[in-house]
N, C-alpha and C positions, 0 to 999 in steps of 0.2 A: 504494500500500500504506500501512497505517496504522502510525505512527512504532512506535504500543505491540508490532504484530505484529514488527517486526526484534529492538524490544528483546529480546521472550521468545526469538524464536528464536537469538540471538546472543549479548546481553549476558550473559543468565542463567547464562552457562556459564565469563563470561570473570574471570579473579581480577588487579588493579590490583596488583600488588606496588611494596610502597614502593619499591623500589630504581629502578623507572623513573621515577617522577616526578622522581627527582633528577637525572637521566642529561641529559649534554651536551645540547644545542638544535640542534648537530648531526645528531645523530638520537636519536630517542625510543626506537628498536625494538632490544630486546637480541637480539641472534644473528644482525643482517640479514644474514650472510654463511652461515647456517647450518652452520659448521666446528665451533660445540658441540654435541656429542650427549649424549642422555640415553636408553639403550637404543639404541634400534636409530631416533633419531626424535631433530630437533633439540629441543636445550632453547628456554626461551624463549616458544614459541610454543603455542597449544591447539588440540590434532588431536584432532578426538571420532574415535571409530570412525564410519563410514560406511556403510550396505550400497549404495551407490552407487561406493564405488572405495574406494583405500587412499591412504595419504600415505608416502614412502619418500623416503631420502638418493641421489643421484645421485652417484656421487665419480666417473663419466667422464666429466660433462659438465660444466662450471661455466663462470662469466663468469671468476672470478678464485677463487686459493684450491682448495683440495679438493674442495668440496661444492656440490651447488645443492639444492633443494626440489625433489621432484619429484613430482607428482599426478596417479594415475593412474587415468582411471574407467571404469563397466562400461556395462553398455547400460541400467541404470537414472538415469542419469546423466542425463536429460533435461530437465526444469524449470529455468528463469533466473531461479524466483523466487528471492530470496534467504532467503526465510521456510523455502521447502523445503530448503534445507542441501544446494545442491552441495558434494561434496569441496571440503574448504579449509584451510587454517592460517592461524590470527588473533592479532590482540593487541590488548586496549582497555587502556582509558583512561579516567579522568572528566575531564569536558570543561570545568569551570566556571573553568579557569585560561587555558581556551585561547579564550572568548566572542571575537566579532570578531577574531579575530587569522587570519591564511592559514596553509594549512597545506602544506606544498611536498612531493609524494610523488613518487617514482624507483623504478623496476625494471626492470630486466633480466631477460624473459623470452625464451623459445623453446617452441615448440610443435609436436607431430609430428602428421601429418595424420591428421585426424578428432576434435583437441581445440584447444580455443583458451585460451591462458594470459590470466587477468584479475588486475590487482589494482583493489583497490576500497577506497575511504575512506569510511564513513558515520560522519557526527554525528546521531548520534538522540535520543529521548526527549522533543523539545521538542511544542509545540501545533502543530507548521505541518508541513509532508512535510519528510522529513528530507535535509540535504544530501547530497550526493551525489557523487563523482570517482569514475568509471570511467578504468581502463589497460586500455586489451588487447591482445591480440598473436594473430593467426589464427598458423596452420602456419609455421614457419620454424625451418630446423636450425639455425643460429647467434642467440645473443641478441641482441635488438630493445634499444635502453634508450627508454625512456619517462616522462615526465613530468608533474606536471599540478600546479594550486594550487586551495584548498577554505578557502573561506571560511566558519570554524565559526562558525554562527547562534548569538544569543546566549540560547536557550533550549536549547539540547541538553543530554543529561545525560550521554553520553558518547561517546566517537568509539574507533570499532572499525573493525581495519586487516586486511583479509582479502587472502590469496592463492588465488586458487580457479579451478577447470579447468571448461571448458563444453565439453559435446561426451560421447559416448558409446564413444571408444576413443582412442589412441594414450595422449599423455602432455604435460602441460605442467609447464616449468621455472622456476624463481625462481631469482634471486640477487641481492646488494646490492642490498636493499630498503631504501627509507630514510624517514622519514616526520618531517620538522623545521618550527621554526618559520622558521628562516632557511632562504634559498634555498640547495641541495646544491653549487652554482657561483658564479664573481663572473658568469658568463652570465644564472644563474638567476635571480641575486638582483633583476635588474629586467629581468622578459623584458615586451619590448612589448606594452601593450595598447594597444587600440584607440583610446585619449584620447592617445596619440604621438605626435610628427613623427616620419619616419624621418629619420635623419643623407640629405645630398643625395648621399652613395658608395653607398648601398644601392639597387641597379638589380634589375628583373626581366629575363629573359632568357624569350623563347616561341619557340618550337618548333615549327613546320605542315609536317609530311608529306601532304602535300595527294595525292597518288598511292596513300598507304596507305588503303583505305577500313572502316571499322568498321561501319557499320550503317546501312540505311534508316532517315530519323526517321518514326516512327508519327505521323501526321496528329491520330491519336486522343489526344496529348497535349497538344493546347490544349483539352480541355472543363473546364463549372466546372459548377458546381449551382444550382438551382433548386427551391424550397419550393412545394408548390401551398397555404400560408396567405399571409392578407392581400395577395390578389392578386397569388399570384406574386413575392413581397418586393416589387411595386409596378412590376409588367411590366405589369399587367392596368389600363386605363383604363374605370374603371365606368362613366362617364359618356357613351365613345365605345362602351362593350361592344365595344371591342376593345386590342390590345397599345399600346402607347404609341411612336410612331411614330420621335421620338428615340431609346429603349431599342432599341428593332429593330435603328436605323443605327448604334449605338453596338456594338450585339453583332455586326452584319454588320462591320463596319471590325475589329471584334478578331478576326475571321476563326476565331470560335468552333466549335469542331468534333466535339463531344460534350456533349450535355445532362444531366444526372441528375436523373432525378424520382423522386417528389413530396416527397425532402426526406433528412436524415437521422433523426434519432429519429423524425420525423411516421410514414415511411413506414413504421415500424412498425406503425402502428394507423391506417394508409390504407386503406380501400376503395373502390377504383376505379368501383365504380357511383354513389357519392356524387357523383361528376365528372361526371358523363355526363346527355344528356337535355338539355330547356329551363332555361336558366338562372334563370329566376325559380321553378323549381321542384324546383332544389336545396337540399338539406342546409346549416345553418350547426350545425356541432358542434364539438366541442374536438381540437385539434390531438394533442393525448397526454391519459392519464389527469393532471386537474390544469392543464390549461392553457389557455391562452384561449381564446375561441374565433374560428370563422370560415366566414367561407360559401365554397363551393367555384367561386367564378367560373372559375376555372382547373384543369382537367382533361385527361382524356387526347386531345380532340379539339383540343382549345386549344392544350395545350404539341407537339401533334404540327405544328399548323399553326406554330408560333411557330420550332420546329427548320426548315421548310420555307422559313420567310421569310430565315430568317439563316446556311442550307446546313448544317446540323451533323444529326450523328446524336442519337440518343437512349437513353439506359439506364433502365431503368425499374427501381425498387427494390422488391421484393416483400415485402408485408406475412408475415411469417412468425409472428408472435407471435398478433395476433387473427386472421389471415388461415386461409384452405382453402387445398390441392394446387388441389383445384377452381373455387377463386376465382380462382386464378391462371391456369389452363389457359383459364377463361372470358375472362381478360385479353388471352394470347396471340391468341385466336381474334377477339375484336372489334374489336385495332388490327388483323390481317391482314384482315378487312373492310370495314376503311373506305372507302367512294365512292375515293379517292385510289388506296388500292393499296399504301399507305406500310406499312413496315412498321418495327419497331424490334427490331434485332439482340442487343443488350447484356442482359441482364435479371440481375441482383443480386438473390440471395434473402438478405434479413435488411441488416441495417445493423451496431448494436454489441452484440448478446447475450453477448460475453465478460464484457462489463465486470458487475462484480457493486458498482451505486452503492446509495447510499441513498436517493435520491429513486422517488417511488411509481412513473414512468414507468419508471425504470430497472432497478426491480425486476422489475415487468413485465413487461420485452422480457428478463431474463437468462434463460442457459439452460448447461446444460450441454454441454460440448463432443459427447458419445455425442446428449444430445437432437438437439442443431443437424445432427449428423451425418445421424441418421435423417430427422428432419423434412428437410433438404436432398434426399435419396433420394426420398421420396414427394412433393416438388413437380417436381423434376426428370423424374421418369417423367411426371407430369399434363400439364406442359408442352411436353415432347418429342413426347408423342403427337399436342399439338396442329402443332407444327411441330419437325422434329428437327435443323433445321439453325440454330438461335436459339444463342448463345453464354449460356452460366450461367456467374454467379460467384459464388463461395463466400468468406463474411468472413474473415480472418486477423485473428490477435491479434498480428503480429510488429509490434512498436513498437519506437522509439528508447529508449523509459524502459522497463527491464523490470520496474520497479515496477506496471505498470500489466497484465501481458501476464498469460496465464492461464497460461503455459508448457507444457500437454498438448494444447492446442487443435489448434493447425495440423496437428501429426504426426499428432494421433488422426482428424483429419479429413481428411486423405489419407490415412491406410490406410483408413479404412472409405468412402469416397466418389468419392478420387481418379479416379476412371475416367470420373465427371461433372462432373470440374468443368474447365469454357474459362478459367477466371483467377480468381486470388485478389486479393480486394479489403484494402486497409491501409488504414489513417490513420496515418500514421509519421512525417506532415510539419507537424505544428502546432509550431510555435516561437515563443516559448520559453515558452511555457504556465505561465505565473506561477501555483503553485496558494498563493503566500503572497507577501508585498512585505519583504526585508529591507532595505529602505528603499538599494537599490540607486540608484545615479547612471544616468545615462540612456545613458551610453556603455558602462556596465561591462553593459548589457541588452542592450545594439545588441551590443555584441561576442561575448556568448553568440548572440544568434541568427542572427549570422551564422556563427557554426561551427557549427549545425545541420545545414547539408548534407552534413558529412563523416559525421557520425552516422547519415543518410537513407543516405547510398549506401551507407556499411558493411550497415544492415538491408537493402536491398533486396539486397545480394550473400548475405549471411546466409538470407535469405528462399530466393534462388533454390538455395542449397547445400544447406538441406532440402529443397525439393521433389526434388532430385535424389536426395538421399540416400533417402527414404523412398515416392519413384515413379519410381524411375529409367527405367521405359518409358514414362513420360509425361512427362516434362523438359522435353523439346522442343514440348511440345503447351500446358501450363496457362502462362500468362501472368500477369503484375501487374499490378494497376490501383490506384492512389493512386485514391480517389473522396473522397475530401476533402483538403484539404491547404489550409497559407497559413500567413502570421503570424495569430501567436493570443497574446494577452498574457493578459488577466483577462475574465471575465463579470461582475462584481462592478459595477453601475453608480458605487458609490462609488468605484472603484479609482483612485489616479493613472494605469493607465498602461490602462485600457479602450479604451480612442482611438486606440492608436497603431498599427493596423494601415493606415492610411490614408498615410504616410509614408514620403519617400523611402527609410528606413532599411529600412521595411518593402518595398518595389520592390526593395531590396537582392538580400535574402533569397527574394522569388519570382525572381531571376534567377538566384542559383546552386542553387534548389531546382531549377528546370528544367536548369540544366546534370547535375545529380543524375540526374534523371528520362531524359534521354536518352543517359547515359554508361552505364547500366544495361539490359545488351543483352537481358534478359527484362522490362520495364517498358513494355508497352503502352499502357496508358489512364493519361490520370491529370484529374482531375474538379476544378479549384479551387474553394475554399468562399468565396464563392458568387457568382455574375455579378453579381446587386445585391441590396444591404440598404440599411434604411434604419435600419439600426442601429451596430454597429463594426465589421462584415468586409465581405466582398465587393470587386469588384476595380469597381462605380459606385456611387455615393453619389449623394445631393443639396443641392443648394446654393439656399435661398431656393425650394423646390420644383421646381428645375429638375435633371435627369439631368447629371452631372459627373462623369467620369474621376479615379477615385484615381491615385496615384500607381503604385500596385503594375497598374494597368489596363495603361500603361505600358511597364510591364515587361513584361507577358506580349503584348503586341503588337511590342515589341523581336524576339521571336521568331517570331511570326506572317508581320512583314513585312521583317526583316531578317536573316533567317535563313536557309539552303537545307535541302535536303531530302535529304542524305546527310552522315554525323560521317564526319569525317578522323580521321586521327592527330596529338594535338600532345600537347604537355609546356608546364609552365611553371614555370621557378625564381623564386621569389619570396620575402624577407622575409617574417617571420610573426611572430606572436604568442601567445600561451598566453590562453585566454577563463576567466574562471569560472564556478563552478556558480551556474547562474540557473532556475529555474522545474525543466522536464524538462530541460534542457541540463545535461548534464553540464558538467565544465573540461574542457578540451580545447587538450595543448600541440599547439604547430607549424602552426595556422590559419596558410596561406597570406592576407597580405594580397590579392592581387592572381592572379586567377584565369582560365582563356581556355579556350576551346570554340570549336573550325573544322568545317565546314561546307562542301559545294560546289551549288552549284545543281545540279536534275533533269539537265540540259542540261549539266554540268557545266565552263560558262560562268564561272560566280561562285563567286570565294569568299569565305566571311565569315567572320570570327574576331569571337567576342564576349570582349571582356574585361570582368571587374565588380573593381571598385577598391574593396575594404572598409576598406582607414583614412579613416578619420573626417573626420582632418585635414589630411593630405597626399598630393599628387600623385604615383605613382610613373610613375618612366621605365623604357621597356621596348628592349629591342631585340630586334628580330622578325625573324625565319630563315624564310621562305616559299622551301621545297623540294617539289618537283615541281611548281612551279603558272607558267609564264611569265606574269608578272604586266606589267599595264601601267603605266606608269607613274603614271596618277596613280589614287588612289582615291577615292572618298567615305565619310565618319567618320557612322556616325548615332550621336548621346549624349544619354543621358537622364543629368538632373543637375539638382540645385537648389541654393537658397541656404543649406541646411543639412542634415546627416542628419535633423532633424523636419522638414521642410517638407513641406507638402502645400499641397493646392490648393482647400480651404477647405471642405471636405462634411462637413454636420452632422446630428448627431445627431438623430432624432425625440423631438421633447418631447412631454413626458406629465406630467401635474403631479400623479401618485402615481409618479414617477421621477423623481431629482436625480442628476443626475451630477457626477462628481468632477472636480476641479481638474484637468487631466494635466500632468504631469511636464514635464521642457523643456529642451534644452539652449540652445537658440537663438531658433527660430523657428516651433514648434509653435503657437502663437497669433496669430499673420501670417498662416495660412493662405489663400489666395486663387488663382487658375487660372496668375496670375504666380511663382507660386514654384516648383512644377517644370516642366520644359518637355523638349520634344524637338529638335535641335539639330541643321540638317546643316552640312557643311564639308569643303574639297577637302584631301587630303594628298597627296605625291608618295613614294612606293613604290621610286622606284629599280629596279634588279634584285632586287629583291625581298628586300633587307638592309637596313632600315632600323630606326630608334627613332620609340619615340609616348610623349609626357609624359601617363599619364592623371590626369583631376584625383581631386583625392579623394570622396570615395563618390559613384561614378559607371558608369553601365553603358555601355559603346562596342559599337560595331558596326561595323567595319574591313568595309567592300563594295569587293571589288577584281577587276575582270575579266580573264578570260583575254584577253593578246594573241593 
């Protein structure tokens, strides 16, 4: 969302009275306790009227004192954009006293089922997206307190402190609210980040009910994506006219398990017959309206053969914007013809039509949520007719930032569609999608992105509580498919920090984004972006023109091959820290350092516990509780780890000399890069009766393999 749109809908309304700018450093907020009334409504605070709910004093319910805030909305209550004016009580500020300084927010909410209590800190007005701390609190009778830090950008013009309800019934509560430059506690005042040692008293403690079992893991969560431009991101060997023999073994060894073609914007303005036929007597055209161009080596015969070689299925993204019902139906019907027999289950109608950008492609593909609705209907029946047992997905706008989301979309698109659609597809997982540089330090980056996945699984649990809410006879039927996902910093070739999806820090973050993905018992598919580029994503790069394993490759083969294929039940208490708002990451207090995910083999021989170790700088020690599993004595440790949270393993960028790329950032050893600097590690541990400790080192991913005696 654009800074100026929050201004108008927020600030225009809110009045600075001098008497606050003079107020304790303590806290800013007069009335945080709401016990001043003025009529029937705390003073203090600005409550417009609402025709989405009303705003009212609570005096039986409070954290402390008489009174709490209480927000109660109707069924028009629905949007999370902020522009649209959920029910809320606010209070600003101008901001030009508080430039670089943090800002430390606390509340104490409660929420009764069917609303969810937020508070929320925005510094707006500047050039760049405006900063950001979300609090929130789902359903819960007794107050949650909650905390977080917001580092006001030194362009803002002023920082506006909302309490506001999400959801369409029940009621959410406030009380001591607080919003200071000093931290609310001597705890506060330097809660760990991620550039910490922890003191050597501070142990984690994990948890494996290995006999409680939670959920098959879907196979269909190791796939990533695939562009049919520039040959396939560079699968396609011109010279052999066929796949490139290393990329093959490099995707069979990641034991890749769902493909996504022909891209994501592309497949907007993809027609499938461009692909097909003798290859010297293909189309070379532009990838979108405005962009470069390229010849179509790589089609639906190709990428179907290319899934056959390396055992994964395949999603096909359907052109919706320039595309026919009938185009589509024609699609259906020539892969189920092929000589082969193969056929592809998954098909995705549209890619990002929510998003309403400025550039001419994106104009292009938007649409409104009732169009997308309709048009989804009329490809669906086209296709079904050709085979009705083909799985469709339909796009969701439910994101992490809801700056970005349409907020009528998903609802309006299950009431009027629900009945066709096999799963809804997200992009919920890019972090920390730098859309400006406040000239952040490298670990205060690493530490917002790795509290992204707590943000991932709340949307996808948020995700699956609409679908129930608003198709409750189809709950059990529509699924979730993540079809893009990864670390994401900047697109900007100048950017310092363009590059650093390649980095152990970045392996990080796809290790607890998968623990995300499979803790989330309606999350079916999920597509990484993208098996190889030869540009900054993708989980292989090249090195000197040779096919080379990112670091983040890595990581997602962590789970591939060290993994089992049933979730236990475990717990893990662990030290933590409070992250700040970085890019779309919000701040986020009580980041557990130190995270773990168990597992049992089919056979349910093995079990594996994945721990991922997000301080930076120091190794935490664990003591591990394996209940119900007779374990053998001794185990094997698999660890992926390097020489630094930048380390990678030296894959570079395609030069183009009308493209200069920028310096990147660095804490360590981001410019060492080389095949020696991250690596994968085994080693024997002895397990005892199944009570022991493991020292993990710092920012490091384990894989605890321990069989049944």
């Amino acid at each position: 969302m654009r800074p100026s749109t929050i201004v108008i809908a927020l600030t225009c309304a809110l009045v600075f009275p001098a008497f606050l700018l003079g107020q304790s450093a303590n806290n800013l907020l007069r009335n945080p306790g709401f016990e001043d009334v003025s009529g029937s409504l705390p003073s203090g605070w600005t409550i417009e009227k609402n025709p989405k709910g009303h705003a009212e004093l609570a005096s039986n319910k409070a954290q402390s004192g008489k009174n709490s805030l209480k927000l109660v909305p109707n069924e028009k209550n629905t949007s999370t954009d902020l522009a649209q004016k959920l029910v809320d009580a606010a209070q600003g500020f101008p901001a030009a006293e508080y430039h670089g300084k943090k800002m430390y927010v606390s509340s104490w909410m409660a929420a009764d089922p069917g609303a969810k209590a937020v508070t929320v800190l925005i510094a707006i007005g500047g050039h760049g997206a405006p900063g950001l701390l979300r609090l929130e609190q789902p359903p819960t009778s007794t107050f949650v307190h909650q905390e977080g830090i917001l580092t006001v950008p030194n362009d803002s013009k002023a920082i506006v402190l909302l309490c506001m309800v999400e959801g369409t019934s029940g009621a959410a509560y406030f009380d001591d609210v607080v919003l200071s430059t000093s931290a609310p506690s001597p705890e506060a005042a330097n809660p760990p980040s991620s550039s910490q040692k922890l003191p050597v008293s501070q142990r984690a403690v994990i948890h494996v009910r290995a006999d409680q079992l939670e959920r098959p893991i879907p196979t269909t969560l190791y796939g990533v994506n695939t562009e049919w431009i520039w040959n396939a991101n560079g699968l396609w060997d011109e010279n052999r006219h066929a796949f490139d023999p290393e990329l093959v073994k490099l995707a069979r060894d990641l034991h890749v398990s769902v493909i996504r073609f022909p891209g994501g914007i592309f497949s907007d303005f993809y027609h499938w017959k461009d692909g097909v036929g003798p290859e010297a007597n293909r189309k070379t055209n532009a990838s979108y309206p405005g962009g470069s161009q390229s010849k179509h080596t790589v089609g639906t015969d190709e990428i179907m053969d290319f899934a056959q070689q390396v055992g994964a299925q395949l999603m096909f993204t359907v052109n919706m914007v320039t595309g026919t019902p009938e185009e589509a139906a024609e699609w259906v019907k020539y892969v189920e013809t092929r000589p082969s027999g193969a056929k592809v289950k998954y098909w995705e109608l549209g890619n990002e039509s929510y998003l309403n950008g400025s550039q001419k492609f994106q104009k292009a593909a938007a649409m409104s949520p009732e169009e997308y609705a309709r048009k989804f209907l009329q490809f669906a029946a086209a296709m079904r007719r050709v085979d009705p047992n083909i799985q469709l997905g339909a796009i969701s706008d439910a994101n992490i930032d809801p700056r970005i989301t349409h907020g009528d979309w998903t609802p309006l698109l299950l009431r009027q569609a629900g009945s066709q659609i096999d799963f809804l597809s997200v992009h919920n997982a890019y972090a920390p999608a730098m859309d400006h540089d406040a000239n952040w330090d490298v670990k205060t980056v690493y530490g917002a992105m790795l509290a992204a996945p707590l943000l991932v699984k709340q949307n996808l649990t948020n995700l699956e509580a609409t679908i129930r809410s608003v198709v409750p006879n189809r709950a059990n039927h529509i699924k979730i498919a993540v079809t893009e996902w990864g670390p994401y910093f900047e697109i900007d070739p100048r950017s310092r920090w363009v590059d650093h999806g390649r980095t152990l820090g970045s392996a990080l973050y796809v290790a607890s984004a998968m623990k995300a993905f499979i803790e989330s018992p309606n999350t079916d598919i999920a597509t990484y972006f993208q098996l190889v580029d030869q540009l900054f994503m993708g989980a292989i790069g090249f090195r000197d023109g040779q096919p080379l394993p990112k670091a983040t490759y890595m990581a997602l083969q962590m789970y591939t091959t060290h993994f089992g294929q049933q979730v236990v039940d475990s717990s893990t208490d662990s030290p933590s820290y409070t992250s700040e708002q970085v890019g779309r990451v919000t701040a986020i207090p009580n980041v557990p350092y130190l995270e773990s995910i168990a597992s049992l083999s089919s056979d349910r021989r093995t079990l594996y516990v994945m721990v991922i170790n997000k301080n930076l700088d120091a190794p935490i020690k664990a003591d591990i509780d394996l209940a119900g599993f007779p374990a053998k004595s001794k185990a094997t440790v698999w660890q992926l780890n390097g020489t630094a949270i930048d380390a990678n393993t030296g894959t570079q960028l395609a030069q183009n000399p009308n493209v200069h790329w920028g310096k990147q950032a660095s804490v360590a050893r981001f410019d060492q890069g080389s095949p020696s600097e991250v690596h994968v590690t085994q080693s024997a541990l002895q397990v005892g009766d199944g009570k022991f400790s493991y020292e993990f080192p710092a920012h490091s991913v384990t894989s605890l393999e321990i069989d049944r005696r």
